[in-house]
C-alpha positions in Angstrom: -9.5 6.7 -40.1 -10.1 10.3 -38.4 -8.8 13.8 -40.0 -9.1 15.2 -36.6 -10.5 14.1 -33.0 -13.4 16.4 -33.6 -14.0 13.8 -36.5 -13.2 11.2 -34.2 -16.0 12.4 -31.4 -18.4 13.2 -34.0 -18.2 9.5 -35.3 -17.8 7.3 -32.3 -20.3 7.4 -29.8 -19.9 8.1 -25.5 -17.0 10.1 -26.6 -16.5 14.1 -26.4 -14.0 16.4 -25.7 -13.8 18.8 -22.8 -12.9 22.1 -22.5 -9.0 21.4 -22.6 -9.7 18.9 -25.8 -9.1 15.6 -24.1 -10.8 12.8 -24.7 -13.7 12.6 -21.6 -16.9 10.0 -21.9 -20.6 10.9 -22.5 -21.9 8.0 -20.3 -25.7 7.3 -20.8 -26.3 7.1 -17.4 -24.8 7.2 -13.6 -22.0 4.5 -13.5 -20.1 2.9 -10.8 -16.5 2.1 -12.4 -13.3 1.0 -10.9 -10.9 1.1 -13.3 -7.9 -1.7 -12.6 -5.2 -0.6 -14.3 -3.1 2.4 -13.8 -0.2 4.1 -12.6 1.0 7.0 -10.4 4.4 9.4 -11.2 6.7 7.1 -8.4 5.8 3.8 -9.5 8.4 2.7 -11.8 11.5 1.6 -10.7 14.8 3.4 -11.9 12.5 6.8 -12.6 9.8 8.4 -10.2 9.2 11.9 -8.9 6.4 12.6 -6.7 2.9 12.3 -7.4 1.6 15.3 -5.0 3.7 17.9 -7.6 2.2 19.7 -10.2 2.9 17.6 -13.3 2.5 17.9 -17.0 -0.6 16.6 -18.7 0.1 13.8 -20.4 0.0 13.7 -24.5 -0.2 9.8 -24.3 2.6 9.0 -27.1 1.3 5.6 -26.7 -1.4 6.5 -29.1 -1.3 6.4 -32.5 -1.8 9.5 -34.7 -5.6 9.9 -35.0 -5.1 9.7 -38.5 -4.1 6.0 -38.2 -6.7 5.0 -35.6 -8.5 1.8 -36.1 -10.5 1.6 -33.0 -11.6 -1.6 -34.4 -8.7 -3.2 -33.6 -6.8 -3.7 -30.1 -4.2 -0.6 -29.1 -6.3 0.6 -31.7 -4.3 0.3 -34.5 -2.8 -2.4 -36.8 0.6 -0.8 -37.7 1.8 0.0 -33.9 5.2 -1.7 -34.4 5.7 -1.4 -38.3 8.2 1.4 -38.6 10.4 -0.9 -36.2 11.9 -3.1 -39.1 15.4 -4.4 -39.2 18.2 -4.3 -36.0 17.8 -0.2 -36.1 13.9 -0.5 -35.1 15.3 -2.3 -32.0 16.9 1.5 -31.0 13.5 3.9 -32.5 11.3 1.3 -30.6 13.3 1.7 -27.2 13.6 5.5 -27.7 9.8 5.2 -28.1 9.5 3.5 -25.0 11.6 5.9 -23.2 9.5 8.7 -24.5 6.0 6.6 -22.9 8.1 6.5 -20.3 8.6 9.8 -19.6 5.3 11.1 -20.4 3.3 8.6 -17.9 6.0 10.2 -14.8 5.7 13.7 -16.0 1.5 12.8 -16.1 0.8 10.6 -13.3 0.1 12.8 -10.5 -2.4 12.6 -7.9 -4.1 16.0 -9.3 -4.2 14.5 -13.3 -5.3 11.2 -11.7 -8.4 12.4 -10.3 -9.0 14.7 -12.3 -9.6 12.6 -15.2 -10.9 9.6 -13.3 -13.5 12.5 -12.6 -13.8 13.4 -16.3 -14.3 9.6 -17.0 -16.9 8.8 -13.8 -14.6 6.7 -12.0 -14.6 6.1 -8.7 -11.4 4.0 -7.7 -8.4 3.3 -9.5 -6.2 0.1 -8.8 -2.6 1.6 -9.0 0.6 -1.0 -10.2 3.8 -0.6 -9.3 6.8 -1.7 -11.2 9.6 -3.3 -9.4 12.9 -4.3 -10.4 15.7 -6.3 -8.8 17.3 -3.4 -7.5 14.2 -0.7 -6.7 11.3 -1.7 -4.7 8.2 0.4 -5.6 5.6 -1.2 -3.4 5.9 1.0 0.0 5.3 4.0 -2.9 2.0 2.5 -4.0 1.0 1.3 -0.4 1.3 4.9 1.1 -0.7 6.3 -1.9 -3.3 4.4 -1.2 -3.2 5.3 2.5 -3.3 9.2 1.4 -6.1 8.7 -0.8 -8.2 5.5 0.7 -11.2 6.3 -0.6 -10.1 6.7 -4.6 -7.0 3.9 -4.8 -6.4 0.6 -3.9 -2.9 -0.5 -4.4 -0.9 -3.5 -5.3 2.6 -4.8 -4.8 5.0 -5.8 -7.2 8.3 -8.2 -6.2 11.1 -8.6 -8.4 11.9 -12.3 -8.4 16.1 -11.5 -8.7 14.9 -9.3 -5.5 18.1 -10.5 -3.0 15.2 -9.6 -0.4 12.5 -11.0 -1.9 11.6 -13.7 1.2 8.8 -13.1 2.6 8.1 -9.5 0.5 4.7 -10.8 -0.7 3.1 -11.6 2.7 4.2 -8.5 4.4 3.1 -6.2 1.9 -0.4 -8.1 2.1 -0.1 -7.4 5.2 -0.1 -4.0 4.8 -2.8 -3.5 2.2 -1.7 -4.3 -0.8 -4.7 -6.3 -2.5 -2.8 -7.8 -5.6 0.6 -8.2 -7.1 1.8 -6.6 -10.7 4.8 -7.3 -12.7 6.5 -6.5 -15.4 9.9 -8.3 -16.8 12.4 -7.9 -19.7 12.6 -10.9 -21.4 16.9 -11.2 -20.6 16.0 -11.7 -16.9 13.7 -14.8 -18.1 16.8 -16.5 -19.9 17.4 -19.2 -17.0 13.9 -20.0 -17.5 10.8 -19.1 -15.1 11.2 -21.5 -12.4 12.1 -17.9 -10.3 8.7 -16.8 -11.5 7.0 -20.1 -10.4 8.7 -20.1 -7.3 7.5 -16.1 -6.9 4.1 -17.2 -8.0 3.8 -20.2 -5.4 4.7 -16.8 -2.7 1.4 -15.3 -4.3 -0.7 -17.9 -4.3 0.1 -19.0 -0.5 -0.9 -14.8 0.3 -4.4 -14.8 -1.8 -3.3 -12.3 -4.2 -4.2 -12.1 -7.4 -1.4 -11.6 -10.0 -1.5 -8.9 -13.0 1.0 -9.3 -15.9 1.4 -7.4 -19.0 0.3 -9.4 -21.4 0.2 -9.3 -25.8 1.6 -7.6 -28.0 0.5 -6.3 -31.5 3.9 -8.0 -33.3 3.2 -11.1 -35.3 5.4 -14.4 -35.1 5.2 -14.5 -39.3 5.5 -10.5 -39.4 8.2 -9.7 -41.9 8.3 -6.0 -41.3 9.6 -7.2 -37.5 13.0 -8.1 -36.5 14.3 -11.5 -35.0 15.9 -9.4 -32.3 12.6 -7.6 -31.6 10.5 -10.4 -32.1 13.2 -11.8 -29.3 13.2 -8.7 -26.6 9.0 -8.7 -26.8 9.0 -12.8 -26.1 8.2 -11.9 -22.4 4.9 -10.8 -23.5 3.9 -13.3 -25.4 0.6 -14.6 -23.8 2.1 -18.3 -24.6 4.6 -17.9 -21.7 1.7 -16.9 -19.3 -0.1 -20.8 -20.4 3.0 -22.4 -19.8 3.5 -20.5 -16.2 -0.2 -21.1 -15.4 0.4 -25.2 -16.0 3.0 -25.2 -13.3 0.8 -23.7 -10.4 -2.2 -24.4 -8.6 -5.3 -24.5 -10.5 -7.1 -22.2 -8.9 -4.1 -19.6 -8.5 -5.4 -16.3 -9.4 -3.7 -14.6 -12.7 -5.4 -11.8 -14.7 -4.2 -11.1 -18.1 -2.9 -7.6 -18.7 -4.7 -6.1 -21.4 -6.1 -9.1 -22.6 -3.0 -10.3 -24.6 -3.6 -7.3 -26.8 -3.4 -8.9 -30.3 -3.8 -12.1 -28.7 -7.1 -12.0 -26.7 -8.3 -15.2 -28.3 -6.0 -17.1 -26.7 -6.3 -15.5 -23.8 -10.0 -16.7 -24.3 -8.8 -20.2 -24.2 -6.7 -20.0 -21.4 -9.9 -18.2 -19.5 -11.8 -21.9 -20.3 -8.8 -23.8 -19.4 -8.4 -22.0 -16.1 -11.2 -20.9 -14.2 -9.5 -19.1 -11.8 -8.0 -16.5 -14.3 -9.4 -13.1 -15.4 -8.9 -10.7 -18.5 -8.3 -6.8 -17.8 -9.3 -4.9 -21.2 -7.3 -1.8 -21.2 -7.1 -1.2 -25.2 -9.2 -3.8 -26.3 -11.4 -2.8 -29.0 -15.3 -2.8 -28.7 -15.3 -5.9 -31.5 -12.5 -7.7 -29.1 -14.2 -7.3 -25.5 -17.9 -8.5 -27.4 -15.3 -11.5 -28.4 -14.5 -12.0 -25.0 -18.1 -11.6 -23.4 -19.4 -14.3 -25.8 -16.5 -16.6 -25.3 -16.3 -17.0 -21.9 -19.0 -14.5 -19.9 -18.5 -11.5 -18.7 -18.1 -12.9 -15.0 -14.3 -12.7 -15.6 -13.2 -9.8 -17.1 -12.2 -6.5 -15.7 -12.1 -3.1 -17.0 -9.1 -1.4 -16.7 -7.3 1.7 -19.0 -4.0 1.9 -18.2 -3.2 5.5 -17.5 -1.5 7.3 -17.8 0.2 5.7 -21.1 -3.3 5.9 -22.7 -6.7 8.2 -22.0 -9.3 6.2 -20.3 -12.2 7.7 -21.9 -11.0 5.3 -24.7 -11.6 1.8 -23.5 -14.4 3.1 -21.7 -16.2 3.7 -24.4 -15.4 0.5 -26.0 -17.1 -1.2 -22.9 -20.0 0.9 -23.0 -20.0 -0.3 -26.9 -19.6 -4.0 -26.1 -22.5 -4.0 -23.4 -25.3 -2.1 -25.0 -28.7 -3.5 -24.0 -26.8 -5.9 -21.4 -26.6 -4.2 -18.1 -25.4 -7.2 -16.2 -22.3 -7.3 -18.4 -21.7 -3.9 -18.2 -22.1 -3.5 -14.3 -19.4 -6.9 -13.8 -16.8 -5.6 -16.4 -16.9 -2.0 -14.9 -16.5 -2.8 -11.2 -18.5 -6.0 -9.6 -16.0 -8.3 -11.0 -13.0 -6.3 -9.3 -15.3 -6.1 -6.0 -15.7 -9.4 -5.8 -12.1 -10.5 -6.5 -10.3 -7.4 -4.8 -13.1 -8.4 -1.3 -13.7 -4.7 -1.4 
């Protein structure tokens, strides 16, 4: 699509690069934005290092090559999981996942955090943890948001094969947190969810609202994908969110991680179905969040980036695309919507 991202700034409006060539936004006037996605360098269980280092900046491997953008489409491309074909793309696609890895705990430091949330005109950042069974990252998101009250608000995130999970949830409300995030392989769903429901029910009974990771870009009928790949991405297919969300409350709160991606029209549905849910658009395209707005309003859907697996200036400007000449919409997807649901 691009040769180069000068071609790509040139071409797409609200977008520039600054003096270090990253990706900033060129709002068209003061904003107030709270983006409510992202993550800090001690957030992910099994691999942190402290966020108040000096880290690296980040070359978000997440992306594709700018030659292959499409920022038409959502994760801004069509091809993200093509080279991964046969039982071998099951090993390049984890070793790309290690690699994101790696690059978002090198980048996510307090200093890269605000210094791009100041690139990008945002004022808060939600920051998610990612807890597993055996490691516990909430405390680490809590006391970053006590360091830095006035630029992050933090959620908790509870493993439900946590052998300590009883009573997690409340305390950590207790102590600040303002949501929960999680984020599951789909091995540890093979007894079912009922552990998630039951994990859910905790949630609900604390008033938090729940994030999951939602989508992805791989088709059922895509032949260029693997059985076995198709099978380790099943716990993000937004299907197995519907079928969670019929077995709670119906006005538990759930917000749909990145909008299902590649499935954001069914996450439309399941916004009309349940009209206590919400829709976070990190990498949704411009096309996809006008989708969303016109579907179901713009009451219900948060913006959020993701960072530091992906630049924020990116589905910034795809807000700022969807919302032209519609203020309202653009002021609830950029931070009254998390204001009024976060009671901040």
């Amino acid at each position: 699509m691009y040769k180069s991202y000068q071609e790509l700034v040139q071409t797409e409006k609200y977008l520039r690069l600054n003096e270090q060539g990253q990706l900033v936004i060129e709002p068209p006037s003061e904003l107030k934005i709270i983006d409510f996605h992202t993550h800090l360098s001690n957030l992910f269980a099994g691999k942190s290092k402290d966020p108040a280092c000096k880290g690296k900046k980040s070359t978000y491997p997440t992306l594709p090559p700018v030659e292959q953008m499409d920022l038409s489409q959502p994760y801004w491309t069509n091809r993200l999981h093509k080279p991964y074909k046969g039982i071998t793309g099951i090993f390049k696609f984890s070793a790309h996942g290690l690699k994101i890895l790696n690059d978002m705990v090198d980048a996510g430091t307090f200093d890269n955090c605000f210094e791009t949330m100041d690139a990008n005109h945002i004022q808060k950042a939600v920051i998610l943890p990612i807890s597993s069974a055996k490691d516990d990252r909430s405390l680490a998101a809590l006391q970053a948001a006590a360091r830095y009250p006035n630029r992050l608000i933090a959620f908790c995130s509870v493993h439900p094969n946590d052998p300590e999970r009883q009573g997690k949830v409340q305390k950590y409300k207790d102590m600040g947190a303002k949501g929960f995030k999680l984020k599951i392989p789909d091995m540890e769903l093979n007894r079912g969810i009922g552990s998630l429901v039951a994990l859910m029910q905790e949630c609900y009974e604390a008033k938090l609202p729940v994030l999951f990771h939602t989508g992805s870009n791989v088709q059922e009928d895509d032949p260029d994908v693997a059985k076995p790949m198709k099978r380790l991405l099943r716990c993000t297919r937004t299907e197995l969110y519907g079928d969670l969300l019929a077995q709670l409350p119906p006005d538990f709160t759930f917000v749909f991680g990145h909008s299902g991606i590649g499935e954001y029209k069914l996450v439309a549905e399941y916004l009309k179905q349940y009209p206590a849910t919400y829709a976070e658009i990190s990498a949704q395209s411009a096309e996809s969040i006008k989708y969303l707005i016109d579907e179901v309003g713009s009451d219900r859907l948060l913006f959020g980036t993701d960072w530091p697996a992906l630049p924020q200036a990116l589905t910034l400007s795809r807000v700022l695309l969807a919302t032209q000449g519609d203020e309202t919409a653009r002021d609830n997807i950029l931070y009254k919507n998390a204001e009024r649901l976060l009671y901040i």
